[in-house]
Gaussian input, Z-matrix of N, CA and C with variables (Angstrom, degrees):
# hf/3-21g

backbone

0 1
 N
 C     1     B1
 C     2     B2     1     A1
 N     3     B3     2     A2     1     D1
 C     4     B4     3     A3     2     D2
 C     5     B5     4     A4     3     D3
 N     6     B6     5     A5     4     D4
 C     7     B7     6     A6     5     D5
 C     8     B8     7     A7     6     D6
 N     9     B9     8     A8     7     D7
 C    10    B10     9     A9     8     D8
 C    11    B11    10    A10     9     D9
 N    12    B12    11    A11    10    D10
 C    13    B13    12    A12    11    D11
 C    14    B14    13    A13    12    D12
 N    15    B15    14    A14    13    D13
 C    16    B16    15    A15    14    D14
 C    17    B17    16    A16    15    D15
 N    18    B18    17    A17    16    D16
 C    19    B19    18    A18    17    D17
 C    20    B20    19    A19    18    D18
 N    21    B21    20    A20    19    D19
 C    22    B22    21    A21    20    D20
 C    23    B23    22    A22    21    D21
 N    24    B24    23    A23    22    D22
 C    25    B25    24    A24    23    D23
 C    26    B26    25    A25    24    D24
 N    27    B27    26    A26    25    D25
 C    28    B28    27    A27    26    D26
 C    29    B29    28    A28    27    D27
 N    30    B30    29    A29    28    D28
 C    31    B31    30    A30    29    D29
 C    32    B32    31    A31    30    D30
 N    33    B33    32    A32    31    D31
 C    34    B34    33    A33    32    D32
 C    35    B35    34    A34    33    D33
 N    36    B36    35    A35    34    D34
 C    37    B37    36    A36    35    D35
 C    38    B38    37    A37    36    D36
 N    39    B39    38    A38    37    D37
 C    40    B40    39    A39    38    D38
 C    41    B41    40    A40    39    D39
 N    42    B42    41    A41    40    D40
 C    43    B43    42    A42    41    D41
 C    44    B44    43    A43    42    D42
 N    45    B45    44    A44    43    D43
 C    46    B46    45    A45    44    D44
 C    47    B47    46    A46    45    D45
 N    48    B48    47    A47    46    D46
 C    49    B49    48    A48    47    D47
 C    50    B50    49    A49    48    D48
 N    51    B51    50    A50    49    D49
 C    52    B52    51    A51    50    D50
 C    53    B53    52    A52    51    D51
 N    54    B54    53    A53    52    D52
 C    55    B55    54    A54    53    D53
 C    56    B56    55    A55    54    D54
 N    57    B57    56    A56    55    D55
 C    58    B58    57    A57    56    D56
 C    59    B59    58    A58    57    D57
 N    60    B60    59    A59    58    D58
 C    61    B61    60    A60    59    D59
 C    62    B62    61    A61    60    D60
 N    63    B63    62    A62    61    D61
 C    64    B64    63    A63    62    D62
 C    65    B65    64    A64    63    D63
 N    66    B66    65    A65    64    D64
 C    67    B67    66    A66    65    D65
 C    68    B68    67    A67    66    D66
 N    69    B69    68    A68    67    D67
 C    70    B70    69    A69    68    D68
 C    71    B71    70    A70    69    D69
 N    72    B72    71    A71    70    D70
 C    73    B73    72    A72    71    D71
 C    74    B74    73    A73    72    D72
 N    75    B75    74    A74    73    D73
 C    76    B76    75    A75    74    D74
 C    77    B77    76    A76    75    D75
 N    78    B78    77    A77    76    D76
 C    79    B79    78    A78    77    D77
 C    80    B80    79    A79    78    D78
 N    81    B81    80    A80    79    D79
 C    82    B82    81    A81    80    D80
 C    83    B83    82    A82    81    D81
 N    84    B84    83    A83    82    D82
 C    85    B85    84    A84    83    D83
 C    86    B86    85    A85    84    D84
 N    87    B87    86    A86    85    D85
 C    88    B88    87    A87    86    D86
 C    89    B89    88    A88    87    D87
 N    90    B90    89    A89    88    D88
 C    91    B91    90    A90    89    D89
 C    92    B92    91    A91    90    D90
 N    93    B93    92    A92    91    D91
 C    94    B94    93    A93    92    D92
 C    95    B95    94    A94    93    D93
 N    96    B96    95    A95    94    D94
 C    97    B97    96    A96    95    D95
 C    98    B98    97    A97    96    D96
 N    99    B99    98    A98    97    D97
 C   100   B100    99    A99    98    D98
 C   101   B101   100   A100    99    D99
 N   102   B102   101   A101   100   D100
 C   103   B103   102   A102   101   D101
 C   104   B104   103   A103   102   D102
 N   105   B105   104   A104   103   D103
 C   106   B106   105   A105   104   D104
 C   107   B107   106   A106   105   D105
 N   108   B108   107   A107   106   D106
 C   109   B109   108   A108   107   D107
 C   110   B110   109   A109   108   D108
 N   111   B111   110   A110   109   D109
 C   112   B112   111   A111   110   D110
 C   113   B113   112   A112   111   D111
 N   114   B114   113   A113   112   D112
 C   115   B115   114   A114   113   D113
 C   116   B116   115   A115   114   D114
 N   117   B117   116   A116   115   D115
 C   118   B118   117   A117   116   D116
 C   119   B119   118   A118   117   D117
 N   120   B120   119   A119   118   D118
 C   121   B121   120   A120   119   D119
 C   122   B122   121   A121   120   D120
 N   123   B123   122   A122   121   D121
 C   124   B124   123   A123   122   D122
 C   125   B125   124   A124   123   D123
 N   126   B126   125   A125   124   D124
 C   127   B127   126   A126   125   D125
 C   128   B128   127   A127   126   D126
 N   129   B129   128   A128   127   D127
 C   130   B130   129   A129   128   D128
 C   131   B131   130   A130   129   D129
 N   132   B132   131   A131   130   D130
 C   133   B133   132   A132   131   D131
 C   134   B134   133   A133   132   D132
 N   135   B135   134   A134   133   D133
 C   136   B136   135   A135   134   D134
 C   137   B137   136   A136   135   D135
 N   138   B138   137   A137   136   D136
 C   139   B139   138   A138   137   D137
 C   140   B140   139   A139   138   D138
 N   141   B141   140   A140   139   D139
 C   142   B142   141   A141   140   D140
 C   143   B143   142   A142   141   D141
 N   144   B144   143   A143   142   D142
 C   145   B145   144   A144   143   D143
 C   146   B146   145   A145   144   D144
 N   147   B147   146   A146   145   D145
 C   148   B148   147   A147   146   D146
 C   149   B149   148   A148   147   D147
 N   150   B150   149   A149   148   D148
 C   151   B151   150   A150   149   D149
 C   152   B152   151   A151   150   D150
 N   153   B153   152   A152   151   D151
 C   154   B154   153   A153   152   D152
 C   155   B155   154   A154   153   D153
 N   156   B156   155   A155   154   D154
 C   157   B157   156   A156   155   D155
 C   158   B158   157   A157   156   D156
 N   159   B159   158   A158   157   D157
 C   160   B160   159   A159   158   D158
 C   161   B161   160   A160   159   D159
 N   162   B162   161   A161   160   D160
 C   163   B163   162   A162   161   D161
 C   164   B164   163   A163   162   D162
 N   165   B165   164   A164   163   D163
 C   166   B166   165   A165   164   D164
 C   167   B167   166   A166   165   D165
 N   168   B168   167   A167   166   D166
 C   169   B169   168   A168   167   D167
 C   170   B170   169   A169   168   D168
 N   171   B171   170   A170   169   D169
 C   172   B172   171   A171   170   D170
 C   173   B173   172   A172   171   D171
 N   174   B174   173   A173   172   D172
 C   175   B175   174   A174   173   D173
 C   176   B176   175   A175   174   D174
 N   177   B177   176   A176   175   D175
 C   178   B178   177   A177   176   D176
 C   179   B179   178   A178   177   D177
 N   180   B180   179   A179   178   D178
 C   181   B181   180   A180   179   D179
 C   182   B182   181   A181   180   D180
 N   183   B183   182   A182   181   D181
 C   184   B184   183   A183   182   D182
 C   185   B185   184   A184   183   D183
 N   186   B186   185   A185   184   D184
 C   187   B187   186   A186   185   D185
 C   188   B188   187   A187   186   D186
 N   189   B189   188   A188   187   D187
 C   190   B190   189   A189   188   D188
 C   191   B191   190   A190   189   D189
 N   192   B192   191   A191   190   D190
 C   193   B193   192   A192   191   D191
 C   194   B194   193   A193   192   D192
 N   195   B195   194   A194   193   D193
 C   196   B196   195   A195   194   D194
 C   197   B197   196   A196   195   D195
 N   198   B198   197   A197   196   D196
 C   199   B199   198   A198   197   D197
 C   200   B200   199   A199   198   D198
 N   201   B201   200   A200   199   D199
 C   202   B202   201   A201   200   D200
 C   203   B203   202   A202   201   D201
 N   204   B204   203   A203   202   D202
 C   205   B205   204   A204   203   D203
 C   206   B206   205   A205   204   D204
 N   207   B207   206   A206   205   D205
 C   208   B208   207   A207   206   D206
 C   209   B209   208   A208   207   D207
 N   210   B210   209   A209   208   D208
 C   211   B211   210   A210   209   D209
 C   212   B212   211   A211   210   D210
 N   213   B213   212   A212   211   D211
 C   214   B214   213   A213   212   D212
 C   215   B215   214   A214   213   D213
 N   216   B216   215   A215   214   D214
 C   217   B217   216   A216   215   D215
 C   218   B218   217   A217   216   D216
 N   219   B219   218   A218   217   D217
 C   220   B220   219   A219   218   D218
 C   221   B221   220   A220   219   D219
 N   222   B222   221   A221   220   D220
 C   223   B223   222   A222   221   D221
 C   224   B224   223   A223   222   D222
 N   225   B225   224   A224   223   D223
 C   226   B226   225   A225   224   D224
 C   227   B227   226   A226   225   D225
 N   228   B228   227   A227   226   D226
 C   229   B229   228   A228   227   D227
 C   230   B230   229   A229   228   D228
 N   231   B231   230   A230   229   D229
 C   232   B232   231   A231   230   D230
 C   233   B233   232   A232   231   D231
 N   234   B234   233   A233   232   D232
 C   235   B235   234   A234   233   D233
 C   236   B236   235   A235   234   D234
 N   237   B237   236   A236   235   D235
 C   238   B238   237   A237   236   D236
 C   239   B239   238   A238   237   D237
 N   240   B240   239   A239   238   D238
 C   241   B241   240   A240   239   D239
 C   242   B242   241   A241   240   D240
 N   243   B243   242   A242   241   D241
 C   244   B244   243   A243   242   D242
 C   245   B245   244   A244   243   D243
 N   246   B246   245   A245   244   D244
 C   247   B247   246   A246   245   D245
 C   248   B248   247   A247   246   D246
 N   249   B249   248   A248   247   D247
 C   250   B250   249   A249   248   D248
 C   251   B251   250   A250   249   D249
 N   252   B252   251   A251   250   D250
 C   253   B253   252   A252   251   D251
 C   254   B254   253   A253   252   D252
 N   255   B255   254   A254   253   D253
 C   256   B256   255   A255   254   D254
 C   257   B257   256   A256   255   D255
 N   258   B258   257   A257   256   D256
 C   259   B259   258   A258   257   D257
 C   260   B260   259   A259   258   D258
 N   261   B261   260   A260   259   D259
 C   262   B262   261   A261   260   D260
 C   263   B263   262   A262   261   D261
 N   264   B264   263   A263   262   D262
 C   265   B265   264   A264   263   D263
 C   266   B266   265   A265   264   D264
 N   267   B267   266   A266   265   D265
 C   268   B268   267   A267   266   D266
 C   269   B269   268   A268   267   D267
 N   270   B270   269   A269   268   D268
 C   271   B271   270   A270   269   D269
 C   272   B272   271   A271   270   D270

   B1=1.4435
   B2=1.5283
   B3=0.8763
   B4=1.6357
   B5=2.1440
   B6=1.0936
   B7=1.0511
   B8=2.0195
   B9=1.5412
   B10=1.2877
   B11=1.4784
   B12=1.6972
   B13=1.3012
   B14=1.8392
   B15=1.4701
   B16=1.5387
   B17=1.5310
   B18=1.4181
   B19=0.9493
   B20=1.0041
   B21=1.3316
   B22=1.5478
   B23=1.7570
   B24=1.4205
   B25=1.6003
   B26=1.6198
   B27=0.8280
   B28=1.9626
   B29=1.7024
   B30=2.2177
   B31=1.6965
   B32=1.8536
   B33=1.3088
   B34=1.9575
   B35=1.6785
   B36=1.1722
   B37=1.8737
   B38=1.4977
   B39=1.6082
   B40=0.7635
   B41=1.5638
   B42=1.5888
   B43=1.3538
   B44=1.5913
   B45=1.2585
   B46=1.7427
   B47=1.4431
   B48=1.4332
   B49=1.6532
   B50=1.6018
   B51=1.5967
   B52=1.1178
   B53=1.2229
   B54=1.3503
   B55=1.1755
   B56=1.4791
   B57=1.5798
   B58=1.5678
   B59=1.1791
   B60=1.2979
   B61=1.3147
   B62=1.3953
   B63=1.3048
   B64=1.6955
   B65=1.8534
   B66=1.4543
   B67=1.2911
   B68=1.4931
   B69=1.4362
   B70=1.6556
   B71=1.7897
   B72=1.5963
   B73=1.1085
   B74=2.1243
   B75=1.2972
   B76=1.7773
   B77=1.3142
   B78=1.4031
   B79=1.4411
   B80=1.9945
   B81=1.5330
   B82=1.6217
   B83=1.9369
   B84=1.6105
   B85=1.8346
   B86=1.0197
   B87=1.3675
   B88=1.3977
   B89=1.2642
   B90=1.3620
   B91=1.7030
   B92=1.8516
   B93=0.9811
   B94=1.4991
   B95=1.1150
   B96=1.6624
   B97=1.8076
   B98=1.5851
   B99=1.5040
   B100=1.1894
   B101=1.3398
   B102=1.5601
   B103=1.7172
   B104=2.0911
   B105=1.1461
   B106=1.0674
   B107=1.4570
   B108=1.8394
   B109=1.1030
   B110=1.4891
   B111=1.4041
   B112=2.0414
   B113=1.9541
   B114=1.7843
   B115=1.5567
   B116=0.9339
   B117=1.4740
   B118=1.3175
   B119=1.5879
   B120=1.9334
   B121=1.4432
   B122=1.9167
   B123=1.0707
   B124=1.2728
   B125=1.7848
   B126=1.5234
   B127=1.8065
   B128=2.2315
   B129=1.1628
   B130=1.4574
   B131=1.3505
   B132=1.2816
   B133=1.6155
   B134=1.3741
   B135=1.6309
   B136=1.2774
   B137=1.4574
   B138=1.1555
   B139=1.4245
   B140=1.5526
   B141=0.9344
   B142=1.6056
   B143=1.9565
   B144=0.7994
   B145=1.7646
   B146=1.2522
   B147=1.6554
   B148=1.7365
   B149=1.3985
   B150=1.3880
   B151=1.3799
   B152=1.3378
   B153=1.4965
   B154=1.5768
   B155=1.6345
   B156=1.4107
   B157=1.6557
   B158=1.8465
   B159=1.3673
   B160=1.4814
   B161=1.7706
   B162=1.6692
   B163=1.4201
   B164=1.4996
   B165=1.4619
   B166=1.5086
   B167=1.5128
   B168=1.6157
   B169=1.9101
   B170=1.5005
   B171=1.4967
   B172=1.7568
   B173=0.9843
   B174=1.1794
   B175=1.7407
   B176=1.5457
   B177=1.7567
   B178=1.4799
   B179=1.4692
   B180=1.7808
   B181=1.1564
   B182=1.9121
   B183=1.7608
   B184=1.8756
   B185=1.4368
   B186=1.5441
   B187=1.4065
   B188=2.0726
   B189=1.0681
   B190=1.3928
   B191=1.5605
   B192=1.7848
   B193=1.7296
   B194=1.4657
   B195=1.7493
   B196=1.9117
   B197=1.4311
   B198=2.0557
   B199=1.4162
   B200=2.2589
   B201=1.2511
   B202=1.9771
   B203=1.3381
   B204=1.6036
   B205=1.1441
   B206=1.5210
   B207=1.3441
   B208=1.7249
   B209=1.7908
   B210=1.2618
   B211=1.5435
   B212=2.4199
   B213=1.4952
   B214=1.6264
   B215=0.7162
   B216=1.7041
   B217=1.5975
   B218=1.8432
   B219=1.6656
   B220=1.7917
   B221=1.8241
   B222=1.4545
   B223=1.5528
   B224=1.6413
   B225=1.7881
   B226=1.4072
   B227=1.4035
   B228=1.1811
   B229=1.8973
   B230=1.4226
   B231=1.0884
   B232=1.5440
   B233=1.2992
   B234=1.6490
   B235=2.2675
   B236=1.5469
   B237=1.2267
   B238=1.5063
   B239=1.6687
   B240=1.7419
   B241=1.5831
   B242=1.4645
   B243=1.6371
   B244=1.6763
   B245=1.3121
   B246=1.0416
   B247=1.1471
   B248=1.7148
   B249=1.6236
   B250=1.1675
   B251=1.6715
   B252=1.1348
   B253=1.5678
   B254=1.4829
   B255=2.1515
   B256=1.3595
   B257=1.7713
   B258=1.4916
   B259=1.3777
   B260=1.4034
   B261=1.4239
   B262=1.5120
   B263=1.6159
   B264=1.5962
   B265=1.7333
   B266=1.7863
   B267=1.7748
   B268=1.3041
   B269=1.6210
   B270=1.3247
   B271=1.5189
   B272=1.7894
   A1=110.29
   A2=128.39
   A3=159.15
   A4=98.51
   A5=113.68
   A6=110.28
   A7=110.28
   A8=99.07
   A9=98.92
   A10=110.45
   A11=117.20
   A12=99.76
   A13=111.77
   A14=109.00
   A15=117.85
   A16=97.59
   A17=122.60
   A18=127.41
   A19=116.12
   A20=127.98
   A21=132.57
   A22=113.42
   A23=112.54
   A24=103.42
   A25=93.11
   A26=133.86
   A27=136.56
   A28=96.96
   A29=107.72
   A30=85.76
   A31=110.20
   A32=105.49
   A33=102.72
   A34=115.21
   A35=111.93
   A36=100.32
   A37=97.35
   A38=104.50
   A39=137.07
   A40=120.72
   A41=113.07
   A42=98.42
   A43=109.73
   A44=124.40
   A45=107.52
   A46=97.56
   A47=97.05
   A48=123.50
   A49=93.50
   A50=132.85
   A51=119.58
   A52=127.24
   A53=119.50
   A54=117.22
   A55=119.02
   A56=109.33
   A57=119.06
   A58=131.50
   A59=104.27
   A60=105.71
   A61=125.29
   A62=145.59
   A63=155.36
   A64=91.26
   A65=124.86
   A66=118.91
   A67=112.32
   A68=131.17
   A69=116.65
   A70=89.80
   A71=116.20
   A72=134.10
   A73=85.88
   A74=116.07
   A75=123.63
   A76=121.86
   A77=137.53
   A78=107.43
   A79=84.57
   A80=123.98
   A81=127.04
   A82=71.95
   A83=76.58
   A84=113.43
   A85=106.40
   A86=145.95
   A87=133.38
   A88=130.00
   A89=133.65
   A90=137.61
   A91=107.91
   A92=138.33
   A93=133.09
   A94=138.72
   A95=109.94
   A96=117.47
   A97=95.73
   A98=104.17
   A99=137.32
   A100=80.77
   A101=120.94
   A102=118.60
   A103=92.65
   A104=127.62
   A105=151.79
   A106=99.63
   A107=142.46
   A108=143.71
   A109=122.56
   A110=101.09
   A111=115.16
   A112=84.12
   A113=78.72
   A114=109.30
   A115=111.35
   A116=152.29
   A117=163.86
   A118=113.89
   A119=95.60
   A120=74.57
   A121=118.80
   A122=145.08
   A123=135.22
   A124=82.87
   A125=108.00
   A126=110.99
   A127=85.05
   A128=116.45
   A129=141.00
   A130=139.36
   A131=108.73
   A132=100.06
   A133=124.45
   A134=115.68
   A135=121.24
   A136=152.71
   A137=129.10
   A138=136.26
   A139=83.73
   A140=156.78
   A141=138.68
   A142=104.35
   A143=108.69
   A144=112.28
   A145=91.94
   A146=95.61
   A147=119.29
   A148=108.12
   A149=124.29
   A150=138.82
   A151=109.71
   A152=104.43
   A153=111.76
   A154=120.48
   A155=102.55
   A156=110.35
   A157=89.49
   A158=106.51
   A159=126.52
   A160=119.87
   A161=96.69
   A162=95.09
   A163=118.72
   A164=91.92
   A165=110.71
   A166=109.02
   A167=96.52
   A168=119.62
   A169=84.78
   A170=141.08
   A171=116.48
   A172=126.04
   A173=108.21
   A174=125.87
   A175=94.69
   A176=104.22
   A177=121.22
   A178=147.33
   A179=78.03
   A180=108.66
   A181=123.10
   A182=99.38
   A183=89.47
   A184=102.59
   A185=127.09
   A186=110.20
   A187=86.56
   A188=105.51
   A189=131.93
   A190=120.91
   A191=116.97
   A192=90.70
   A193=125.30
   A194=106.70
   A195=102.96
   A196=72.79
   A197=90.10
   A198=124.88
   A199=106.42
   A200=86.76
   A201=95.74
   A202=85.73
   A203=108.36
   A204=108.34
   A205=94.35
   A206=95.05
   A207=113.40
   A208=97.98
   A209=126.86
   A210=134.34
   A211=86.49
   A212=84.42
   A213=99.12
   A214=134.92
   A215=114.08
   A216=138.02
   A217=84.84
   A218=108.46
   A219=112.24
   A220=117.25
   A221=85.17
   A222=99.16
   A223=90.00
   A224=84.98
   A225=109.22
   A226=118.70
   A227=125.73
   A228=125.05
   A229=108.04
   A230=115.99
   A231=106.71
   A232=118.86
   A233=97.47
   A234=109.07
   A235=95.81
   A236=119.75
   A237=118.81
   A238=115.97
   A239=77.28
   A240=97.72
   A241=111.26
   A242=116.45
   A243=123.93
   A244=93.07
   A245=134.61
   A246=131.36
   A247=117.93
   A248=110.78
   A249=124.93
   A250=139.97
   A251=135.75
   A252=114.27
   A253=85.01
   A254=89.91
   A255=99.06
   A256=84.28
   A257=103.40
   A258=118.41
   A259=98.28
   A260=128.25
   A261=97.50
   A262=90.23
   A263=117.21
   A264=93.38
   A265=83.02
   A266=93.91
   A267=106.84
   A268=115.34
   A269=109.50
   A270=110.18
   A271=101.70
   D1=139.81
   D2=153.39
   D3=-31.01
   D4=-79.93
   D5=176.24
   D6=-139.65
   D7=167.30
   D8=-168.36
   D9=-116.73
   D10=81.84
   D11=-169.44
   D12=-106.55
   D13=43.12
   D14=-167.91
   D15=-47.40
   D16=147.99
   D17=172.01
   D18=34.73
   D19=63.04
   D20=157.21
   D21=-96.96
   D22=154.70
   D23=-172.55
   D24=-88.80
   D25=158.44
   D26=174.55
   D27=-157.19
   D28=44.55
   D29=178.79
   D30=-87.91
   D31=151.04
   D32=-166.71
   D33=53.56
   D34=21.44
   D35=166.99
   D36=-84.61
   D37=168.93
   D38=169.89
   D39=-102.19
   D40=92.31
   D41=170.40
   D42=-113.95
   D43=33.45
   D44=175.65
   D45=-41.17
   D46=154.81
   D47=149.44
   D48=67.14
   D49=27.56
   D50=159.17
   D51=-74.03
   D52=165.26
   D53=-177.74
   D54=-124.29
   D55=82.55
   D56=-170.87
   D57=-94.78
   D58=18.41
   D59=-163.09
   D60=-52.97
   D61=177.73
   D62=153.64
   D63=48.48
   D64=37.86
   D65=-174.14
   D66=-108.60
   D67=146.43
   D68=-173.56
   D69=-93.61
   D70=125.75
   D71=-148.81
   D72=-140.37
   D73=9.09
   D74=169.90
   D75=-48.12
   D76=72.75
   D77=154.80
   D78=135.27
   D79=12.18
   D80=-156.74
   D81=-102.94
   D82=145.58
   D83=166.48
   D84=-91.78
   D85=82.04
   D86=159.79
   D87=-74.02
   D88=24.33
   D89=-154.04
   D90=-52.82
   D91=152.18
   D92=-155.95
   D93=14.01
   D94=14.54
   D95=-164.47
   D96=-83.38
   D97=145.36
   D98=-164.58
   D99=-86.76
   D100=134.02
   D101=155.69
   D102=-138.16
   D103=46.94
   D104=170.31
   D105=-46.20
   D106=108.58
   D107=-178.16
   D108=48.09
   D109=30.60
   D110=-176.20
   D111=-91.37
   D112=157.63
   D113=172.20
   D114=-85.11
   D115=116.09
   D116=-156.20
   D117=-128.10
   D118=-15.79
   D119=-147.22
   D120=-77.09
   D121=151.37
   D122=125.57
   D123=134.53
   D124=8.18
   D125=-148.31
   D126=-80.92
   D127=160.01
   D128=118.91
   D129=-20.20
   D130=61.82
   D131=-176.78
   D132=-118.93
   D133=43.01
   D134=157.23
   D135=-39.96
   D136=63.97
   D137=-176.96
   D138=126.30
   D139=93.34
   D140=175.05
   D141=-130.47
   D142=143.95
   D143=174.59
   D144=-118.24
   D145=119.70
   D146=165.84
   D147=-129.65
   D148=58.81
   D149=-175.50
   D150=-88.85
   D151=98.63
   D152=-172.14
   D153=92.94
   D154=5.84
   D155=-168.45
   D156=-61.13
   D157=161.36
   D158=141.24
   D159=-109.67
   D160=111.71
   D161=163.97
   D162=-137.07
   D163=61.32
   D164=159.73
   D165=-73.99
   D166=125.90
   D167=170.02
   D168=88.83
   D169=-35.69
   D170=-169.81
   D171=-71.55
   D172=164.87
   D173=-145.07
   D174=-120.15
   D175=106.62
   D176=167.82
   D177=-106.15
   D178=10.67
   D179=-172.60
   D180=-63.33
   D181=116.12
   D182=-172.06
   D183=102.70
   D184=-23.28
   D185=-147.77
   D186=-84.93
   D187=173.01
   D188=-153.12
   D189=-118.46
   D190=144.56
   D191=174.93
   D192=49.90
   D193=26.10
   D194=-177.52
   D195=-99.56
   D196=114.32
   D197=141.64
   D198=-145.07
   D199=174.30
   D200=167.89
   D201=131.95
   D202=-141.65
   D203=-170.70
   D204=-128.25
   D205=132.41
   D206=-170.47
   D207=-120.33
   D208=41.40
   D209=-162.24
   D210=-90.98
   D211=139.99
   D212=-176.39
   D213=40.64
   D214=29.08
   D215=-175.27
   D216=-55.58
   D217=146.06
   D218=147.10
   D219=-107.14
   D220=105.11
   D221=175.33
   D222=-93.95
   D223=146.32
   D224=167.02
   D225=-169.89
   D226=98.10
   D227=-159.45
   D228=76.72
   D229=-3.44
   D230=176.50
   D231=-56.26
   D232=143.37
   D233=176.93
   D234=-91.26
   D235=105.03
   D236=152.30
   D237=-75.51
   D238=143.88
   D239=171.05
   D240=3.93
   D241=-61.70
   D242=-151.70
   D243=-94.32
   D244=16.27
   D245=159.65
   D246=98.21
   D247=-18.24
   D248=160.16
   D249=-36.16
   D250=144.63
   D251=173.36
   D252=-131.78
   D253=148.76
   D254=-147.69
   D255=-164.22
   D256=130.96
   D257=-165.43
   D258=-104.50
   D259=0.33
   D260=-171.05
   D261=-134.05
   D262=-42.60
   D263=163.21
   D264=-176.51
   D265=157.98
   D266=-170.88
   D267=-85.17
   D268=18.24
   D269=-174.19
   D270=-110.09

């Protein structure tokens, strides 16, 4: 992996336009964090809380283990996992 941010808290950060790619992203609290045009793709997201995330424009393409709770995520242009883009949610 690229970087190791397992279980990190990210509630209300700001990460648009990050660049996360190939990163183990397992077990992170994201509750309202902005990931607005972030690199997602190929990342680790096993057990993950994205409650309230925004991932309008990010790129999820490849990423792995997407389960947790993904409740009032804002999709909008988003690349899911399958490679799809999908405005209302990648499940």
């Amino acid at each position: 992996f690229s970087s190791n941010l397992s279980n990190a808290i990210f509630d209300n950060a700001q990460l648009f336009t990050a660049a996360l790619q190939d990163s183990n992203l397992s077990g992170i609290i994201a509750i309202n964090a902005d990931f607005t045009s972030t690199n997602l793709r190929r990342t680790n997201l096993t057990n993950v809380t994205m409650t309230g995330a925004n991932l309008s424009h990010a790129a999820l393409d490849g990423a792995f283990e997407f389960d947790g709770d993904w409740s009032n995520v804002i999709w909008f242009a988003t690349i899911c996992p399958d490679g799809s883009v999908q405005d209302s949610s990648c499940f």
